[in-house]
N, CA, C and O atoms as a MOPAC input file, in Angstrom:
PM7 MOZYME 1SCF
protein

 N      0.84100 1    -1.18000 1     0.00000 1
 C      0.00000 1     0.00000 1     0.00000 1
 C      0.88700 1     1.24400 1     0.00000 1
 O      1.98000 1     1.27900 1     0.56500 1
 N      0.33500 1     2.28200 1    -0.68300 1
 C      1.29200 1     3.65800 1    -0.44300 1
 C      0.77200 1     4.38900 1     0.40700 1
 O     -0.24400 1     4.23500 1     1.08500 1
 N      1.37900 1     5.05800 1     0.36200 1
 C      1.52600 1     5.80600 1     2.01000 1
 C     -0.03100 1     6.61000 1     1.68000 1
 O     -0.96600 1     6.14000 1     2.32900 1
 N     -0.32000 1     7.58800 1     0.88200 1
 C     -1.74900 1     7.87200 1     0.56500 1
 C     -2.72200 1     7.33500 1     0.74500 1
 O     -3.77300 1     7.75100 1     1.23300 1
 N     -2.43900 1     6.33800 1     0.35400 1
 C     -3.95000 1     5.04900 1     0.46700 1
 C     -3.86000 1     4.85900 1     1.90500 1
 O     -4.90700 1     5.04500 1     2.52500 1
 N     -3.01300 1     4.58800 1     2.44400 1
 C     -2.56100 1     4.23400 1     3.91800 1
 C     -3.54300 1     5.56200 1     4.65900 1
 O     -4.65900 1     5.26100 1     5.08300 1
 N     -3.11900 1     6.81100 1     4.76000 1
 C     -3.41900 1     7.99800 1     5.17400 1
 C     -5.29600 1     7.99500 1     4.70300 1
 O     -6.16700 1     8.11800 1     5.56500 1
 N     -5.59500 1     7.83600 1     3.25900 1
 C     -6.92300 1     7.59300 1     2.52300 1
 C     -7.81000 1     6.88000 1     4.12900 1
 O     -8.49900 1     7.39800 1     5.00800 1
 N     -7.43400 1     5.81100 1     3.92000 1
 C     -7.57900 1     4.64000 1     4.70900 1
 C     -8.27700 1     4.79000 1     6.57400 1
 O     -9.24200 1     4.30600 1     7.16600 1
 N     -7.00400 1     5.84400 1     6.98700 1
 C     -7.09700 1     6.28400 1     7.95900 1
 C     -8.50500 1     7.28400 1     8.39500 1
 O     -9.34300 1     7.13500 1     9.28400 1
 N     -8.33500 1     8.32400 1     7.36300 1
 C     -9.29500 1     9.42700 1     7.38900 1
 C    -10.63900 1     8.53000 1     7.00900 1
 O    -11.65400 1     9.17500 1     7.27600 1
 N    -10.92500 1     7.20300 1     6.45300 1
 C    -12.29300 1     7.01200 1     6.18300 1
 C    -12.56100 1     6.18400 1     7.62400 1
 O    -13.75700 1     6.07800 1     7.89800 1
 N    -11.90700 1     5.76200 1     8.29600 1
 C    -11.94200 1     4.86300 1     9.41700 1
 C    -12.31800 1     6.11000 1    10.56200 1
 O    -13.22500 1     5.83800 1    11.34800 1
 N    -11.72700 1     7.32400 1    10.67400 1
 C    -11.68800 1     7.99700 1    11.54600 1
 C    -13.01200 1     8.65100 1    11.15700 1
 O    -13.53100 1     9.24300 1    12.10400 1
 N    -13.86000 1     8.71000 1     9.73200 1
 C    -15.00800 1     9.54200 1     9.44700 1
 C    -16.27100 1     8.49700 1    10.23300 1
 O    -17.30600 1     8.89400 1    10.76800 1
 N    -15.64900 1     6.67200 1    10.05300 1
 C    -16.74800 1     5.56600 1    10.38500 1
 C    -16.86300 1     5.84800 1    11.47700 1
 O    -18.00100 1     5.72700 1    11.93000 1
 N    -16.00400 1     6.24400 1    12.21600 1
 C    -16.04000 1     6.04700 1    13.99000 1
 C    -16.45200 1     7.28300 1    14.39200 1
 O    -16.79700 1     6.95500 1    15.52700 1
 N    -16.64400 1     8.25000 1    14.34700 1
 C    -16.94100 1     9.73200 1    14.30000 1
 C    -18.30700 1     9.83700 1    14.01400 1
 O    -19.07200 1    10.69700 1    14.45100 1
 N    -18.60700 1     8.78400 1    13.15000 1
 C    -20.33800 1     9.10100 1    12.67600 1
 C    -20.96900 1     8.13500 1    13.79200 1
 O    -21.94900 1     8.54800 1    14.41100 1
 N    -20.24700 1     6.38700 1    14.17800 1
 C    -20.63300 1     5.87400 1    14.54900 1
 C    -21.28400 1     6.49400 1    16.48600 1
 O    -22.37600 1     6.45600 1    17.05500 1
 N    -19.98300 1     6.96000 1    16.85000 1
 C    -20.11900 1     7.56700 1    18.12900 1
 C    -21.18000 1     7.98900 1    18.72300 1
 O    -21.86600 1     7.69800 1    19.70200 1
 N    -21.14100 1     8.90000 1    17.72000 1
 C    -23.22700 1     9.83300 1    18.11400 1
 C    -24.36200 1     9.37300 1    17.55800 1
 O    -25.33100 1    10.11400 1    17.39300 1
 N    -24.35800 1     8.17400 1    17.23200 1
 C    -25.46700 1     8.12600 1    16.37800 1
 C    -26.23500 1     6.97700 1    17.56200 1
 O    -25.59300 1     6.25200 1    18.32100 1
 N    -27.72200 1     7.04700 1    17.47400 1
 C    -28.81400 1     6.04500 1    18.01400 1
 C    -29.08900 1     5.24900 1    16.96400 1
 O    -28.83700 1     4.05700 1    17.14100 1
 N    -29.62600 1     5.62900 1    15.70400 1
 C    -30.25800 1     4.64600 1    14.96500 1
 C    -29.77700 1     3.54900 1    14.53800 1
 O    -30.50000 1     2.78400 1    13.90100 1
 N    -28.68300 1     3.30000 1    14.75500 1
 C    -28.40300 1     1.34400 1    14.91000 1
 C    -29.06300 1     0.99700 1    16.26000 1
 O    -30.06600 1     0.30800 1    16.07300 1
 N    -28.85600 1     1.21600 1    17.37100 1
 C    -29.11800 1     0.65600 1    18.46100 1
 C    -30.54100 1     0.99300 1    18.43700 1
 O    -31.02200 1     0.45400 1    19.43400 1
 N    -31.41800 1     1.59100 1    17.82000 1
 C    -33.05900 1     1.99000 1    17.63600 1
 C    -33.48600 1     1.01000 1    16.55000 1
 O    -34.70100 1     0.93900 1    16.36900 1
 N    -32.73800 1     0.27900 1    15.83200 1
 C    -33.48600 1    -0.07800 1    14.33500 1
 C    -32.99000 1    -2.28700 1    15.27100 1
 O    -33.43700 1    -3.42500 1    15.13200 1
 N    -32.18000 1    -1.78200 1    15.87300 1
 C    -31.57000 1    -3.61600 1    16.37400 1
 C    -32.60400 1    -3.20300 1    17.78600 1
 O    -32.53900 1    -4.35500 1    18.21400 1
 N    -33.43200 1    -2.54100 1    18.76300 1
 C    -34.38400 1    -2.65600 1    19.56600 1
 C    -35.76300 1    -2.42600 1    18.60800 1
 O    -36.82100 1    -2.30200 1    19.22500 1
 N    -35.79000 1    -2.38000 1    17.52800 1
 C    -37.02300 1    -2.76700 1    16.77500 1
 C    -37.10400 1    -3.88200 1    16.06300 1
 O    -38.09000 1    -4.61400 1    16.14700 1
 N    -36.16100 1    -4.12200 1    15.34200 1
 C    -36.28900 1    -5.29400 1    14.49600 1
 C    -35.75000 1    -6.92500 1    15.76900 1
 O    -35.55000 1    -8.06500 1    15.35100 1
 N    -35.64800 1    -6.48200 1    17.26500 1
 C    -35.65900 1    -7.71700 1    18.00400 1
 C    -37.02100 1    -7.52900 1    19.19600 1
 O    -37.13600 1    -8.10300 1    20.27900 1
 N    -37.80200 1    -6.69000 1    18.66200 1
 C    -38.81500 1    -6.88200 1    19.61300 1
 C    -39.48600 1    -8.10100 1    19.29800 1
 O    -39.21900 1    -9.12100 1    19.93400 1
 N    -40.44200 1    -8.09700 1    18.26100 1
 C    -40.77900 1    -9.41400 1    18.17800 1
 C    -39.93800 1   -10.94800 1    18.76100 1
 O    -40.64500 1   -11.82300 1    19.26100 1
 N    -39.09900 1   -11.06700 1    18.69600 1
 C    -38.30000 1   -11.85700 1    19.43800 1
 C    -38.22300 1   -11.80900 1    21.18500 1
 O    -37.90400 1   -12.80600 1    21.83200 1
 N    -38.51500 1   -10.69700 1    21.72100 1
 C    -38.81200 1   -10.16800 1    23.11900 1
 C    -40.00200 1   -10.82300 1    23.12600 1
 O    -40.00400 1   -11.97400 1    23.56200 1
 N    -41.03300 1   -10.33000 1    22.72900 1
 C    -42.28100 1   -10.91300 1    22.82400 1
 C    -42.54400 1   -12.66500 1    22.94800 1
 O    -42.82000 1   -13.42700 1    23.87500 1
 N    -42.35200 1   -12.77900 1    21.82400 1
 C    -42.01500 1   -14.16500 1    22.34700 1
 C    -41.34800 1   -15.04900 1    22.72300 1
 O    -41.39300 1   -16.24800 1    22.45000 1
 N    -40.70700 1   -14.49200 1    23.36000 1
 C    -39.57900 1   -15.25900 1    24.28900 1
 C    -40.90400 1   -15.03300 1    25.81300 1
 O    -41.69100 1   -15.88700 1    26.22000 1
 N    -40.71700 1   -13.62900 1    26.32500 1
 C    -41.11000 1   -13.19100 1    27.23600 1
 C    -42.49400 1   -13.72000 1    27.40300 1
 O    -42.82200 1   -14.01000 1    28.55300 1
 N    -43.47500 1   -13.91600 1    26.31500 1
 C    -44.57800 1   -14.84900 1    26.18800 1
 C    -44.45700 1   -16.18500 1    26.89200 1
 O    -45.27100 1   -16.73300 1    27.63700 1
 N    -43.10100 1   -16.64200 1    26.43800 1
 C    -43.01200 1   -18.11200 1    27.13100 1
 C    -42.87600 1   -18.24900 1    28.13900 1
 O    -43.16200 1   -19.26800 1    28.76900 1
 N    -42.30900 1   -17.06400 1    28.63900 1
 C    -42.28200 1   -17.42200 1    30.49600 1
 C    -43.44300 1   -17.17900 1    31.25600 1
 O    -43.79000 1   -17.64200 1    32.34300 1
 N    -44.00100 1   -16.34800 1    30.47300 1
 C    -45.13900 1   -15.87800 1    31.54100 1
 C    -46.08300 1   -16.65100 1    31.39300 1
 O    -46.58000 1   -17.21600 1    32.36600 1
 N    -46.62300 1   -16.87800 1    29.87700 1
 C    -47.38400 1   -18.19100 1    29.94300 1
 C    -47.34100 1   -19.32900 1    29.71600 1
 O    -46.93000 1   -19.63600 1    28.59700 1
 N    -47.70600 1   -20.34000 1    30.58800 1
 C    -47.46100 1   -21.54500 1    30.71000 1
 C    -48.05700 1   -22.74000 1    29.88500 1
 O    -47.78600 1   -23.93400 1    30.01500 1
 N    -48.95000 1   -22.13500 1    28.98700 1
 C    -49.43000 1   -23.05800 1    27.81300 1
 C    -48.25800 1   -22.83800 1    26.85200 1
 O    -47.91200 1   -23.74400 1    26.09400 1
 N    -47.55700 1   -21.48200 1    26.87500 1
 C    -46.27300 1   -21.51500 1    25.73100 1
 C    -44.83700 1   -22.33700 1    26.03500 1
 O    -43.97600 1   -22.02700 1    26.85900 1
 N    -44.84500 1   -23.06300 1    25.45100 1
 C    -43.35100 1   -23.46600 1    25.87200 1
 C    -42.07700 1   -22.82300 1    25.22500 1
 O    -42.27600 1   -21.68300 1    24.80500 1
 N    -40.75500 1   -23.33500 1    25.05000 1
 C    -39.87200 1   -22.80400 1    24.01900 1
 C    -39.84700 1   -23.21400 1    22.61300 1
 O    -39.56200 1   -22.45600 1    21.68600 1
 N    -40.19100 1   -24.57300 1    22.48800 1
 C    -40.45000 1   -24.99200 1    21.31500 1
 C    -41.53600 1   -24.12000 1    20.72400 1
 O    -41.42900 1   -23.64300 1    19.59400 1
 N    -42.75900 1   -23.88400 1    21.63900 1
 C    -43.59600 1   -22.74600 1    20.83600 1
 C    -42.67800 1   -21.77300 1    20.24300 1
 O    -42.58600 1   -21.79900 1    19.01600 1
 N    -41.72300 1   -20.60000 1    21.13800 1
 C    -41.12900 1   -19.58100 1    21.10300 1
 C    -40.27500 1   -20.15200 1    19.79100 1
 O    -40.42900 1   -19.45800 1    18.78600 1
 N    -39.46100 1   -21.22600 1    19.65000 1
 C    -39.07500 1   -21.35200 1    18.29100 1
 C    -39.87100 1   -21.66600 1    16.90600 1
 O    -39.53300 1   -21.55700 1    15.72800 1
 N    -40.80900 1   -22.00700 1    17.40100 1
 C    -41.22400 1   -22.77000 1    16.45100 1
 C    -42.24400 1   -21.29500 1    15.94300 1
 O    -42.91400 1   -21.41700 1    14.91700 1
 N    -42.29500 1   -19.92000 1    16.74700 1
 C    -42.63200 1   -18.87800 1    16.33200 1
 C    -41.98800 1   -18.14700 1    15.32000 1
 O    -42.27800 1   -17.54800 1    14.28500 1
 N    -40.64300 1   -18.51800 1    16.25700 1
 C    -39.84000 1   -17.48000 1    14.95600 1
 C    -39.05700 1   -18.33000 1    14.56600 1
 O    -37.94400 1   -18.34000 1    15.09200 1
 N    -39.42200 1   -19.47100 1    13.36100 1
 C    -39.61900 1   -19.79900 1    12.12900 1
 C    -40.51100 1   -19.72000 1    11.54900 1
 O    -40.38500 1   -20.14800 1    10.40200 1
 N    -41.71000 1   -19.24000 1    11.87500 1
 C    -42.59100 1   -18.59100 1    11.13500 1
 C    -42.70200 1   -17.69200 1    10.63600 1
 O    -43.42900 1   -17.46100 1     9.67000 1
 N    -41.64900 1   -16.63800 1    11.46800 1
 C    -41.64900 1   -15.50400 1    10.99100 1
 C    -41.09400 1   -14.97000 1     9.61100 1
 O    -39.89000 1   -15.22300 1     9.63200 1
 N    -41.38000 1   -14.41900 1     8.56000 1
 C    -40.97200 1   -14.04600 1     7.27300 1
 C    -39.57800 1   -14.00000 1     7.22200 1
 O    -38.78700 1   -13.53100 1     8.04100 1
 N    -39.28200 1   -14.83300 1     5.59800 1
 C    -37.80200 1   -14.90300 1     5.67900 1
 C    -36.85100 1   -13.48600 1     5.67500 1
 O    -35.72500 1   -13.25200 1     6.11500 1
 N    -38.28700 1   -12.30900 1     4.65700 1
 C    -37.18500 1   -11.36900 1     4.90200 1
 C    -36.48300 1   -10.62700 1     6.60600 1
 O    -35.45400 1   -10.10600 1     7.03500 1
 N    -37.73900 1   -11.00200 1     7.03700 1
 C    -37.70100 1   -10.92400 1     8.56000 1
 C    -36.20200 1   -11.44600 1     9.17100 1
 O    -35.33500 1   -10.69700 1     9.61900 1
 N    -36.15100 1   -12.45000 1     9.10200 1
 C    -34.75300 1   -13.64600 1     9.65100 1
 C    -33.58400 1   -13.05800 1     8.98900 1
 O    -32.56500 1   -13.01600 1     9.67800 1
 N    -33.47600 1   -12.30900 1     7.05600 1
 C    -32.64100 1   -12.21100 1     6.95500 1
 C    -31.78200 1   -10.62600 1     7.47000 1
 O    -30.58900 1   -10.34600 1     7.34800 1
 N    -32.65000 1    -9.98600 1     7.92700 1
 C    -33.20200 1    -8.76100 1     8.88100 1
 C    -31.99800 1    -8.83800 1    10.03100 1
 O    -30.96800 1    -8.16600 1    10.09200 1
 N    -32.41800 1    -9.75700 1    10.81100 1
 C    -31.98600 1   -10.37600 1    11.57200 1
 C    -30.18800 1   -10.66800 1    11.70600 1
 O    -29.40600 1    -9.97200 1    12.35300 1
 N    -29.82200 1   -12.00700 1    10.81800 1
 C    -29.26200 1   -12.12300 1    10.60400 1
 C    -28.06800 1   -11.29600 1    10.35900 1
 O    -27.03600 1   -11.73600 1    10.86400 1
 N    -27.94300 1    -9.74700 1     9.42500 1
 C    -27.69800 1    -9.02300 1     9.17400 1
 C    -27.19700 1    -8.44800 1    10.45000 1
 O    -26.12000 1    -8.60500 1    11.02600 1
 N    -28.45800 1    -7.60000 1    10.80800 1
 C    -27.92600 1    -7.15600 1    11.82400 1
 C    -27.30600 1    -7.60900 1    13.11400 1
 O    -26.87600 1    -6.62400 1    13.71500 1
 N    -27.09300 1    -8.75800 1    13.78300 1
 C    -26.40000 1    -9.77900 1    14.12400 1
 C    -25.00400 1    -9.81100 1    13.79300 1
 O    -24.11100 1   -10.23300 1    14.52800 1
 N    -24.83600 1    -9.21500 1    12.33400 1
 C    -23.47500 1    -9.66100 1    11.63200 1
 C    -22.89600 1    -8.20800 1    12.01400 1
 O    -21.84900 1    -8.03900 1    12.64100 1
 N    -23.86700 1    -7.02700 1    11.46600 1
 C    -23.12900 1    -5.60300 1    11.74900 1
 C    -23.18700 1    -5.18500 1    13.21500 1
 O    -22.39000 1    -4.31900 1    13.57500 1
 N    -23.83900 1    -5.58000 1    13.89500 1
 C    -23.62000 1    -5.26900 1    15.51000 1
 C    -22.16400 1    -6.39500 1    15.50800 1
 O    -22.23900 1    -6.39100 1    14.27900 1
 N    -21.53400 1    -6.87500 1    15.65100 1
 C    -20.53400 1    -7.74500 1    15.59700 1
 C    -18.91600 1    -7.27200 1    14.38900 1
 O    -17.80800 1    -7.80900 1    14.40100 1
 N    -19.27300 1    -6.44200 1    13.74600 1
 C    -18.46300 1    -5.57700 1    13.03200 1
 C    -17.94500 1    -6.32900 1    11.77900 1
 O    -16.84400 1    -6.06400 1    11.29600 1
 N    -19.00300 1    -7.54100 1    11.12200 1
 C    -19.07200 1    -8.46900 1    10.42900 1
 C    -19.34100 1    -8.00300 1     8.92000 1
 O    -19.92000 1    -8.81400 1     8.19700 1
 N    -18.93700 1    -6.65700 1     8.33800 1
 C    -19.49000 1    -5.85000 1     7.28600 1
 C    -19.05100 1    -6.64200 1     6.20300 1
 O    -19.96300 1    -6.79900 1     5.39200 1
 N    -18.03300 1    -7.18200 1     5.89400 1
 C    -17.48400 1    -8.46700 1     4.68800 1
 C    -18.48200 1    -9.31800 1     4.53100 1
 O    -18.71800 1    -9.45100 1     3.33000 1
 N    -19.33600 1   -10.10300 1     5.35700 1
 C    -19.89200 1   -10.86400 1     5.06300 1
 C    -21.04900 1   -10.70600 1     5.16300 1
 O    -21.78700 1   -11.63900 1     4.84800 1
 N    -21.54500 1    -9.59800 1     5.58600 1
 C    -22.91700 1    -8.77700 1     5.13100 1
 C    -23.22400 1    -8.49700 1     3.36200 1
 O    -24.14900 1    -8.65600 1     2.56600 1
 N    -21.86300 1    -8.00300 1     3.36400 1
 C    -21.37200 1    -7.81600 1     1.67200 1
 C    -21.92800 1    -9.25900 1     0.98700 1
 O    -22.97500 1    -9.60800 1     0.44200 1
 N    -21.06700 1    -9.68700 1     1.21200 1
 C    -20.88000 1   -11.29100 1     0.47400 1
 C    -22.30400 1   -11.75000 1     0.55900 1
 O    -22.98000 1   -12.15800 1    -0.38500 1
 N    -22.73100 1   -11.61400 1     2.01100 1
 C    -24.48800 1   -12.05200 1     2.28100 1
 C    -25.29600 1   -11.39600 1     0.97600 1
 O    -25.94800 1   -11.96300 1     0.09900 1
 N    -25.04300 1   -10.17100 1     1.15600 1
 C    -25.96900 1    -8.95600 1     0.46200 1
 C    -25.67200 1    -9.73600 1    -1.76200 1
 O    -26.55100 1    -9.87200 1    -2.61300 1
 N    -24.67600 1    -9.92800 1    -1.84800 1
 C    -24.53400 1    -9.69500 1    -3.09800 1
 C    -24.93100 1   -11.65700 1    -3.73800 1
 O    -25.28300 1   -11.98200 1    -4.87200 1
 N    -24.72900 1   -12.46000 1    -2.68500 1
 C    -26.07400 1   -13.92700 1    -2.66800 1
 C    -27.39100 1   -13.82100 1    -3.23100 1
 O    -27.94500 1   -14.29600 1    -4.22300 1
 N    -27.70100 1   -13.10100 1    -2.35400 1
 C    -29.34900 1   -12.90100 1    -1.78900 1
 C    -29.50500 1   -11.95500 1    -3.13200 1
 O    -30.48400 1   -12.24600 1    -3.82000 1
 N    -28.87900 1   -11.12000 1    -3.49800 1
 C    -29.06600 1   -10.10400 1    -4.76000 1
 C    -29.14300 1   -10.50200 1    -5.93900 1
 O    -29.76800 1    -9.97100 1    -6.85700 1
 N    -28.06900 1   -12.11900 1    -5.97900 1
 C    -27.24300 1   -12.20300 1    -7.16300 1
 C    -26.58600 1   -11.41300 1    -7.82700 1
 O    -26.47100 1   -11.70000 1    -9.01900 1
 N    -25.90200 1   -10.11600 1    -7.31900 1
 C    -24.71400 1    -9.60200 1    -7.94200 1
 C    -23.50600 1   -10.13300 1    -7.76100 1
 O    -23.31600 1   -11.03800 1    -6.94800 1
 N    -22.47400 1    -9.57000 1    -8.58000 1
 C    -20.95700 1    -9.90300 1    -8.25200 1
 C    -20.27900 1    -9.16000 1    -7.21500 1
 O    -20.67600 1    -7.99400 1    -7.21600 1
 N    -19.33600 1    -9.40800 1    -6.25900 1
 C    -18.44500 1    -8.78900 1    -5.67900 1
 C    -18.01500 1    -8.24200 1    -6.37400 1
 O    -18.00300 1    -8.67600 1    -7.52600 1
 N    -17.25900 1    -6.64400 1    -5.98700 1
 C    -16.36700 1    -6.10500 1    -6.84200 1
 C    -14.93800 1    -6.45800 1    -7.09800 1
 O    -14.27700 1    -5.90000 1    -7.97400 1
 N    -14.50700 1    -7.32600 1    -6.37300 1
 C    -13.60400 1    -8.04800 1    -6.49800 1
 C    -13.86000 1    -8.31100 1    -8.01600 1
 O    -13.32000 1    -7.55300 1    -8.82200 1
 N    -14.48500 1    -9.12500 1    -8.37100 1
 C    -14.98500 1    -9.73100 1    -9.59700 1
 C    -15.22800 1    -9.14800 1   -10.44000 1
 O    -14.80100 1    -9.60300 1   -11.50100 1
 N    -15.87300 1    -8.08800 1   -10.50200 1
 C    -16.09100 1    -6.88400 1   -11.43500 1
 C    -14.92800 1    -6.53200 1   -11.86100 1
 O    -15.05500 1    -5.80100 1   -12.84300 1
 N    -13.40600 1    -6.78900 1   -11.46200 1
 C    -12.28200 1    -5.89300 1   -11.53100 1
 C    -11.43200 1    -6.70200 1   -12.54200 1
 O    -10.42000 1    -6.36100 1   -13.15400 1
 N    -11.99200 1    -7.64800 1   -12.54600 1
 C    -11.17100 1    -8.81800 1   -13.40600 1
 C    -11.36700 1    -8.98200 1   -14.82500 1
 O    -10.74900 1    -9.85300 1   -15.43700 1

């Protein structure tokens, strides 16, 4: 790498973390898209006709785009953005840009 790209590199890492710092709406959009999952979890304890197998066997019901929702965010709370990519361009059927370059 040259020293530019190196420096490039730096300043976009220091813009990710700078935006990331102040911001709510990840931690607002991952306490919305896991409520449903609260619910029924919290369903199962309280009531006693629900078991856990209910509670799973709920959310596999739930819509796939739902799970892949999920999933996702799972991966970017975890700092998993490569394979969100890779996820994202599956599910799309596009190419990596890797591939594009060739």
């Amino acid at each position: 790498m040259e020293e530019g790209e190196i420096k490039l590199k730096r300043v976009e890492h220091e813009i990710q973390e700078d935006a990331m710092s102040n911001s709510w709406k990840d931690e607002f959009l991952v306490i919305v898209f896991t409520l449903p999952i609260w619910v029924v979890f919290i369903e199962a304890f309280i009531n006693p006709d629900v078991s856990m197998k209910g509670a799973m066997k709920a959310l596999q019901a739930m819509p796939e785009w739902y799970q892949n929702v999920l999933f996702i965010l799972v991966l970017v709370v975890f700092g998993l953005k490569t394979i969100v990519v890779k996820f994202a361009d599956k599910m799309l059927g596009t190419k990596p840009k890797d591939e594009e370059k060739k």
